[in-house]
Wavefront OBJ file of the C-alpha trace (Angstrom):
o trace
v 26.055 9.287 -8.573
v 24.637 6.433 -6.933
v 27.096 5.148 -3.669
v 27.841 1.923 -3.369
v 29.329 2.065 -0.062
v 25.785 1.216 1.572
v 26.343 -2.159 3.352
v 23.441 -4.823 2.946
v 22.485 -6.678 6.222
v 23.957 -10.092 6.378
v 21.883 -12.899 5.733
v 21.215 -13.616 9.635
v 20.126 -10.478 10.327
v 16.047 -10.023 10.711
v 14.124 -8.790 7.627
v 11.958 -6.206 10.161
v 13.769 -4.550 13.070
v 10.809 -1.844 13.990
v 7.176 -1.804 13.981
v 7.099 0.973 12.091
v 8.978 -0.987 8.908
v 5.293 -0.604 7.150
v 3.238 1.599 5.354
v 1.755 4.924 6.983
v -1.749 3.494 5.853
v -1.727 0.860 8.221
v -1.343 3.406 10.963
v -3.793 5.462 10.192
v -6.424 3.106 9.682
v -5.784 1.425 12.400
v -5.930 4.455 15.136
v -9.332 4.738 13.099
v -10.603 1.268 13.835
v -9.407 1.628 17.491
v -11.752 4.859 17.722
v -14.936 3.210 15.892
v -14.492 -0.640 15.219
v -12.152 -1.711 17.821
v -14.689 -5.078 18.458
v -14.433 -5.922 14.781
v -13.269 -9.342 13.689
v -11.570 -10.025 10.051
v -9.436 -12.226 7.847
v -6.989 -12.120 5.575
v -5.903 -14.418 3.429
v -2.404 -14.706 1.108
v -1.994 -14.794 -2.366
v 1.021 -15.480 -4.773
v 0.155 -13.747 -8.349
v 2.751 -15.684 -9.621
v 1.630 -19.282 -9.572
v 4.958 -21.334 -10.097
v 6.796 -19.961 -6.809
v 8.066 -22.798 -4.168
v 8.178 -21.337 -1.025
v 9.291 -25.442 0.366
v 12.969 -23.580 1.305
v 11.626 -20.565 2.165
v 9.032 -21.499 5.285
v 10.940 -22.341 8.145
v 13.247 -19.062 7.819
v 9.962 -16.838 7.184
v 8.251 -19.194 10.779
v 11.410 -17.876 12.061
v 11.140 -13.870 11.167
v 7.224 -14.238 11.774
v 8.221 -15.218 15.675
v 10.902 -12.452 15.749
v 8.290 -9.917 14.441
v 6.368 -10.543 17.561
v 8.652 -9.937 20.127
v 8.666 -6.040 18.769
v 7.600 -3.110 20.434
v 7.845 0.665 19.615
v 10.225 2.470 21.102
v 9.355 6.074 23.428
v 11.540 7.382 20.272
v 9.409 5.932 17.898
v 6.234 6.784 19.996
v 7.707 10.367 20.210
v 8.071 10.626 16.768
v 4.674 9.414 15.834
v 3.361 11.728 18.388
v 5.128 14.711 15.879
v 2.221 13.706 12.743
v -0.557 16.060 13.853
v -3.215 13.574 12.833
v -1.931 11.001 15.327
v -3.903 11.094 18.586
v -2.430 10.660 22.168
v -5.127 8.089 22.997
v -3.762 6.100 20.086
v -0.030 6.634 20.992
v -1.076 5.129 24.492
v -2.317 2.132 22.953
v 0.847 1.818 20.882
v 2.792 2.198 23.935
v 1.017 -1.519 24.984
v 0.806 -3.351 21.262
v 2.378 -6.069 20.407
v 1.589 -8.403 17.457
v 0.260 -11.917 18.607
v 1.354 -14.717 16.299
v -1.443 -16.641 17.667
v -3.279 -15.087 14.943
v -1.539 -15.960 12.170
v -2.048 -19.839 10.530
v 1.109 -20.986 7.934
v 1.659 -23.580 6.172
v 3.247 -25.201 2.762
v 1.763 -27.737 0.673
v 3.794 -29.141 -2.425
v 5.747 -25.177 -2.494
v 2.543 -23.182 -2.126
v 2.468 -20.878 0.974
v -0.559 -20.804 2.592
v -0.977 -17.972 4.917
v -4.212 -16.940 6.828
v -4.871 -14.404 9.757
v -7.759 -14.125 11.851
v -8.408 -11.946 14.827
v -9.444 -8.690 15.909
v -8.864 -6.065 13.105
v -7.056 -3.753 15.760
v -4.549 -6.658 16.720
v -4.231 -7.591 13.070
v -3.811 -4.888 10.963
v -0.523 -4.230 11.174
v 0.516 -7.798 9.569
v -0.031 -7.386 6.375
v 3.143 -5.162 4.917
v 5.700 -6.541 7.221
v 4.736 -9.818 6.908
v 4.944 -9.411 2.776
v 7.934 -8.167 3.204
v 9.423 -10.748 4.872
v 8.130 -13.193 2.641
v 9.433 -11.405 -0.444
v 13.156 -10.697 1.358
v 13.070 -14.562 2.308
v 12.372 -15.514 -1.261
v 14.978 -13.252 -2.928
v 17.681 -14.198 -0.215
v 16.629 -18.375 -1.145
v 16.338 -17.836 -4.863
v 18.398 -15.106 -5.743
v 21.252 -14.916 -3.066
v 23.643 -12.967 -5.597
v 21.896 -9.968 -7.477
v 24.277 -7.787 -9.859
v 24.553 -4.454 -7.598
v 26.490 -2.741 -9.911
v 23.772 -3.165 -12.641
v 20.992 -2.059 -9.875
v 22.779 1.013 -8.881
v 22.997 1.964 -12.859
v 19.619 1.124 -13.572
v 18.395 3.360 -10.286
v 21.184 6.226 -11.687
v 19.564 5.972 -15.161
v 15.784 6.760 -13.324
v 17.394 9.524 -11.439
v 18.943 10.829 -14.680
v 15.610 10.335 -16.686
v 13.587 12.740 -13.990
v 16.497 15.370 -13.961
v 17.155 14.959 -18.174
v 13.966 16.801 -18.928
v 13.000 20.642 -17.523
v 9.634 19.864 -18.351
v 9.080 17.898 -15.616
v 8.812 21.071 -13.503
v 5.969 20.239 -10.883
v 6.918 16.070 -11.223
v 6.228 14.603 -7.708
v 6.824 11.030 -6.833
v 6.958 9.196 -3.767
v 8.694 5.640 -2.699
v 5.895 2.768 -2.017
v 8.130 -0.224 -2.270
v 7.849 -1.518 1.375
v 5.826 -4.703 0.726
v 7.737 -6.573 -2.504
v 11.521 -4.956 -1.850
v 14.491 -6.902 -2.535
v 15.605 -6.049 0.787
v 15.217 -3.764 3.846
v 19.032 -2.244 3.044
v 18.392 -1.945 -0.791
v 14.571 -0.160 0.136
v 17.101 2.358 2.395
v 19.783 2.610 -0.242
v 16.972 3.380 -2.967
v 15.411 6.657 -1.079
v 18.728 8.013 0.221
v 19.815 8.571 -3.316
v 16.453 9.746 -4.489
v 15.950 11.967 -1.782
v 19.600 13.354 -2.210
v 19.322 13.766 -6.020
v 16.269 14.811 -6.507
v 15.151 17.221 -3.293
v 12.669 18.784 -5.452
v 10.550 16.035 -7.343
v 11.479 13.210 -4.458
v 8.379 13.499 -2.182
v 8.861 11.346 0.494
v 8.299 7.345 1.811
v 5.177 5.371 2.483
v 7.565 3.766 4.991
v 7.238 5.152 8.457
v 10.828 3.763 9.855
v 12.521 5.480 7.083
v 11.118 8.503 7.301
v 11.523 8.892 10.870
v 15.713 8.243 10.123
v 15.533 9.917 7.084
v 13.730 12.679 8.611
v 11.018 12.850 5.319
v 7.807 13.036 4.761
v 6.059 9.689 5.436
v 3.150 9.361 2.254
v -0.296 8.056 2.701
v -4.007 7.860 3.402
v -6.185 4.295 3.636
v -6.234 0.724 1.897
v -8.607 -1.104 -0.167
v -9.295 -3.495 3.024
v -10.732 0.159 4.816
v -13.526 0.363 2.164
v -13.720 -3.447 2.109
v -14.660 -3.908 5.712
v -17.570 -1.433 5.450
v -19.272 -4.152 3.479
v -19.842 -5.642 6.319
v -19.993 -3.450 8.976
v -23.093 -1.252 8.086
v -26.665 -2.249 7.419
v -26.526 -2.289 3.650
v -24.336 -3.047 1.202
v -24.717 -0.186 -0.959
v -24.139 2.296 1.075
v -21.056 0.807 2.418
v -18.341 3.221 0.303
v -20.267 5.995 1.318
v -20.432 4.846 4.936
v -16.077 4.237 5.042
v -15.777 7.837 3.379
v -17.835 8.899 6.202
v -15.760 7.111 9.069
v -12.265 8.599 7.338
v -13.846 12.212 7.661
v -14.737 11.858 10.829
v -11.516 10.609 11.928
v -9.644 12.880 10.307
v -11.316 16.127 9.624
v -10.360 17.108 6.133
v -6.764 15.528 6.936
v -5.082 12.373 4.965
v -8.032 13.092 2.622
v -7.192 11.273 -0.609
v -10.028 8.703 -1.531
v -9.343 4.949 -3.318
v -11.086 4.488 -6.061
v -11.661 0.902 -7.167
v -12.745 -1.360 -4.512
v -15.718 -1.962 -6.275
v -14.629 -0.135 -9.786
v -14.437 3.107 -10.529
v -17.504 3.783 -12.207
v -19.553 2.470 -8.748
v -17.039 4.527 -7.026
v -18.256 8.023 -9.072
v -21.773 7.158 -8.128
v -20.936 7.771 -4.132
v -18.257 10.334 -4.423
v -20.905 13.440 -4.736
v -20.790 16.854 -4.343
v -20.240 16.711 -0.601
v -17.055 13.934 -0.700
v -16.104 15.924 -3.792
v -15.248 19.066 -1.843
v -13.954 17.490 1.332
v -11.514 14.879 -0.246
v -8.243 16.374 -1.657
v -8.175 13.717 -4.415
v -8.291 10.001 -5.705
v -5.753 7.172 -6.158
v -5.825 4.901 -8.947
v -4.543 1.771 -7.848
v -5.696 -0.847 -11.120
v -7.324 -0.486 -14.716
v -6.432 2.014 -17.301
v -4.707 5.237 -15.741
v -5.769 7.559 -18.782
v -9.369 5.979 -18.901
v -9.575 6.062 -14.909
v -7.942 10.140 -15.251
v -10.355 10.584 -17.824
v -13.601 9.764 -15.730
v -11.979 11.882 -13.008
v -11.872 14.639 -14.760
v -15.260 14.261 -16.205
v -16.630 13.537 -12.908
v -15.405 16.734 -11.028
v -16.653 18.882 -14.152
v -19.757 17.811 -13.913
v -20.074 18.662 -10.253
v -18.662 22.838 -11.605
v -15.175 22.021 -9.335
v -12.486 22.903 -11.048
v -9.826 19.521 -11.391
v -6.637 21.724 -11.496
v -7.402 22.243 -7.556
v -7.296 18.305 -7.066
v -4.359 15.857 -6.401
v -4.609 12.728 -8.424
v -2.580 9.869 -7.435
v -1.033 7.218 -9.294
v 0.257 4.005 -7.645
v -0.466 0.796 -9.863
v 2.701 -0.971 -11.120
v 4.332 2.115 -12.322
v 7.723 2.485 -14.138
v 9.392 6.182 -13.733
v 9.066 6.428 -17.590
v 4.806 5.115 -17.191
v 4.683 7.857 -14.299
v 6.748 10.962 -16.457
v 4.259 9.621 -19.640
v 1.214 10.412 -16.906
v 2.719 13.697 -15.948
v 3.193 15.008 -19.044
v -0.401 14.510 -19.920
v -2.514 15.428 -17.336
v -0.414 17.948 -15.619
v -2.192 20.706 -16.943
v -5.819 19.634 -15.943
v -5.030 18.217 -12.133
v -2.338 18.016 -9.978
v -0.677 14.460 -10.878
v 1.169 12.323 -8.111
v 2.801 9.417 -8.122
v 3.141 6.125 -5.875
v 6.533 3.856 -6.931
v 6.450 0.664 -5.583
v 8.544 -2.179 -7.194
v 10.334 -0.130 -10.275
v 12.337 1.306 -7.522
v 12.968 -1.339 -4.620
v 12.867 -4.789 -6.271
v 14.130 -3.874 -9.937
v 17.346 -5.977 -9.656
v 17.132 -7.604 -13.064
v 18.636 -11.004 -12.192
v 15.387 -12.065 -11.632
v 11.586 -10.967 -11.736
v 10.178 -9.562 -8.770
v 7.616 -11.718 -6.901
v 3.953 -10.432 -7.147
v 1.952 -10.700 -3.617
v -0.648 -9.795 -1.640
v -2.318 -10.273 1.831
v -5.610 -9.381 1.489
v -8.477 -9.108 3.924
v -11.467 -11.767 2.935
v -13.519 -11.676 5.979
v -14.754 -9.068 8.538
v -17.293 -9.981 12.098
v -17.654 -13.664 10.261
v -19.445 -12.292 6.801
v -17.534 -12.409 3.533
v -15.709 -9.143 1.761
v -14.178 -8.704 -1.286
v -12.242 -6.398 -4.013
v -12.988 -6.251 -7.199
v -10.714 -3.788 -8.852
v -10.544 -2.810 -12.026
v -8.191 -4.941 -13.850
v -8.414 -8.647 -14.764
v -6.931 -10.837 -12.082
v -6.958 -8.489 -9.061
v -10.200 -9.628 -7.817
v -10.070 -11.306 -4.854
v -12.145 -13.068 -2.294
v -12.702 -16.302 -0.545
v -16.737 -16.323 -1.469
v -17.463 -16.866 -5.110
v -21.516 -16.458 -4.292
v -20.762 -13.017 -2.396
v -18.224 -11.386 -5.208
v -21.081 -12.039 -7.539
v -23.542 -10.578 -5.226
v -21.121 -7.426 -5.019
v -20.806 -7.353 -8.316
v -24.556 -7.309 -9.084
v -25.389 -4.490 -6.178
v -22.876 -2.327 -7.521
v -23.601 -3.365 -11.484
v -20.167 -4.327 -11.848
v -19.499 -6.828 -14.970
v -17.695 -9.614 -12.779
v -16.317 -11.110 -16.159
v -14.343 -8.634 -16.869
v -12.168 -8.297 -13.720
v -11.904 -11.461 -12.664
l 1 2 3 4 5 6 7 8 9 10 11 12 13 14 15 16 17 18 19 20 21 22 23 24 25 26 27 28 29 30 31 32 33 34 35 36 37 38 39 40 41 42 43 44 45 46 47 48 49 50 51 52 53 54 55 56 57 58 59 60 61 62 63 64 65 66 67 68 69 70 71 72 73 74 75 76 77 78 79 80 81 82 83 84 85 86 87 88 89 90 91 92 93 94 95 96 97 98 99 100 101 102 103 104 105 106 107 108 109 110 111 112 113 114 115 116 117 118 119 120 121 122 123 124 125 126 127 128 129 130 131 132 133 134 135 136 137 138 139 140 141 142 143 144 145 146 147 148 149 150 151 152 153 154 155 156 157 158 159 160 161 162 163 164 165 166 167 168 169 170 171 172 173 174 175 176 177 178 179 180 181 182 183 184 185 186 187 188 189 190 191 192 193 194 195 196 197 198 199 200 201 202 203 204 205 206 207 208 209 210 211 212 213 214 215 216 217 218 219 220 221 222 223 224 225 226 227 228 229 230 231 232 233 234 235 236 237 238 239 240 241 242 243 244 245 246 247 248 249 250 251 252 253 254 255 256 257 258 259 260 261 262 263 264 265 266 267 268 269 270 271 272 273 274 275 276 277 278 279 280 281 282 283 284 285 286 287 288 289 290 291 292 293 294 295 296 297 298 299 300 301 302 303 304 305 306 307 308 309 310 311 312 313 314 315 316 317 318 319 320 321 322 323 324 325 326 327 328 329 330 331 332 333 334 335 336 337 338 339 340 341 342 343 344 345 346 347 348 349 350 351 352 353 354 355 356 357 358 359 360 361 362 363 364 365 366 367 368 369 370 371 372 373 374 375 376 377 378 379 380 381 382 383 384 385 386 387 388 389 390 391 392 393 394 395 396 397 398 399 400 401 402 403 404 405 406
């Protein structure tokens, strides 16, 4: 049974306490720009999803966690501990040792209850901003909004997930992981949420995209690279349409057949299929579906690595768009015979507190060395870019119908 002894931090206690409160993506990518892009120069821009949010209470306490975010460092503990993840490098960890995050890079405002939030810089000095600073703003807004959630009804609803996975024998090989970081209620609930999983269910519980909780938890931290990794190719090599291939290429170098699951729709899935051949069939472990259909998108998967005689059952296929436990069990129980299914839970788990709906946001990289980049997804509204003329130039060198996911 869920405990509900787990203390939340006051109200005037910081939303992040470590640098390593953020994805293990950002890591990764980032020891990877140090070692081949460390000159390059992007942008990233904010969006709200949800268009009728006033963030006019809200921006002097997130000016005030922004500042405190700066002043971090990483501990030798945390260093040392990082140091333990065979695909970290010492170089990297020396760099580490130096980094801070520079709010000089980072441009806020609000107008009329719209946040506007824009960073520009060096991708090394940036990169880590994104998760830590959405989490801040999603903590602020839920502390502002919706100071009082029903913790009794949170704890049952998290009990009845737990119950649902454990209810059903069938579930035998069911793995899921925790990717709630970036649109939590809270840094204490986000803790309170994997304890219990991890206690409950040892066996289908597969570990945290959050580093800091997986270093005090001692479990496995979960993931590989971002959309804005594949995005920034588009500008960094001499054409266009070459520039998934070319990011595939920099992650195998860096890594070596390590961290080797591949994102799918940064420019669709379909122009994603057309670059993933033979050779970034074999050396990739799998794909993540982060927007469109899951059973169309598992479907072309499938189809894909039949066509090229490799066998799908050896493949993990990973699942991390806006799932529910019961959307992620549904995807299990279908495919789990013809790959190896795996699942991402973001906001089902860490924000699903009922007295309110969870914010939807994102911090999203626009620009890299001055030229516009973009995402174009595979679902309706999760386009984005700050370039109209350039999406639709994307869109035509990759024969994507820009219609349908804008």
């Amino acid at each position: 049974m869920i405990n509900s002894h787990i203390q939340h931090q006051p109200q005037d206690e910081y939303v992040i306490e470590s640098l390593l409160d953020t994805d293990l993506y950002k890591f990764t990518m980032m020891q990877t720009v140090l070692h081949q892009h460390p000159a390059a120069e992007v942008e990233y821009h904010f969006r709200s999803r949800n268009l009728d949010l006033d963030f006019s209470d809200c921006i002097d306490d997130i000016a005030a966690e922004i500042a405190h975010l700066c002043q971090l460092k990483l501990t030798e503990d945390e260093l040392a501990y990082l140091g333990t993840l065979d695909y970290i490098k010492p170089d990297f960890i020396h760099f580490l040792r130096l980094f801070r995050l520079d709010q000089r890079f980072i441009h806020l405002s609000c107008h009329q209850g719209t946040l506007d939030l824009k960073i520009r810089g060096p991708w090394l000095h940036t990169i880590l901003f994104e998760v830590p600073l959405l989490s801040i703003i999603s903590e602020v807004y839920c502390r502002r909004h919706h100071p009082k959630p029903d913790w009794q009804g949170a704890r049952s609803r998290l009990q009845d997930k737990i119950d649902l996975v454990k209810s059903d024998l069938t579930h035998g090989d069911f793995r899921f992981s925790d990717f709630g970081t970036r649109r939590r209620y809270s840094r204490a609930w986000q803790q309170e949420v994997v304890i219990e999983l991890a206690q409950q269910l040892p066996q289908q519980f597969s570990g945290t995209s959050n580093l800091d909780l997986a270093r005090r938890l001692n479990l496995k931290p979960v993931g590989t690279l971002a959309h804005e990794f594949m995005q920034a190719f588009q500008a960094l090599g001499p054409r266009l349409i070459d520039s998934q291939k070319m990011a595939l290429e920099a992650w195998v170098h860096e890594y070596r057949g390590q961290l080797g699951i591949a994102l799918t729709d940064v420019v669709g899935m379909d122009a994603f299929l057309r670059d993933f051949d033979l050779y970034f069939a074999k050396l990739f472990d799998g794909l993540r579906q982060d927007s469109g259909d899951p059973v169309e998108w598992t479907e072309k998967a499938l189809a894909h690595y039949r066509r090229l005689n490799i066998d799908p059952r050896s493949k993990t296929l990973v699942y991390s768009d806006g799932l529910t436990m019961h959307s992620a069990l549904n995807l299990y129980q279908k495919f789990k015979d013809q790959c190896k299914p795996a699942f991402g839970i973001g906001t089902h788990l860490t924000n699903d507190i009922m007295s309110h709906s969870p914010i939807n946001i994102v911090l999203k990289m626009t620009r890299c060395n001055g030229q516009a980049v973009a995402k174009l997804s595979d679902s309706p509204g999760k386009a984005m870019s700050d370039d109209e003329g350039y999406m639709a130039y994307l869109a035509q060198v990759f024969n994507v119908n820009l219609a349908a996911v804008k």
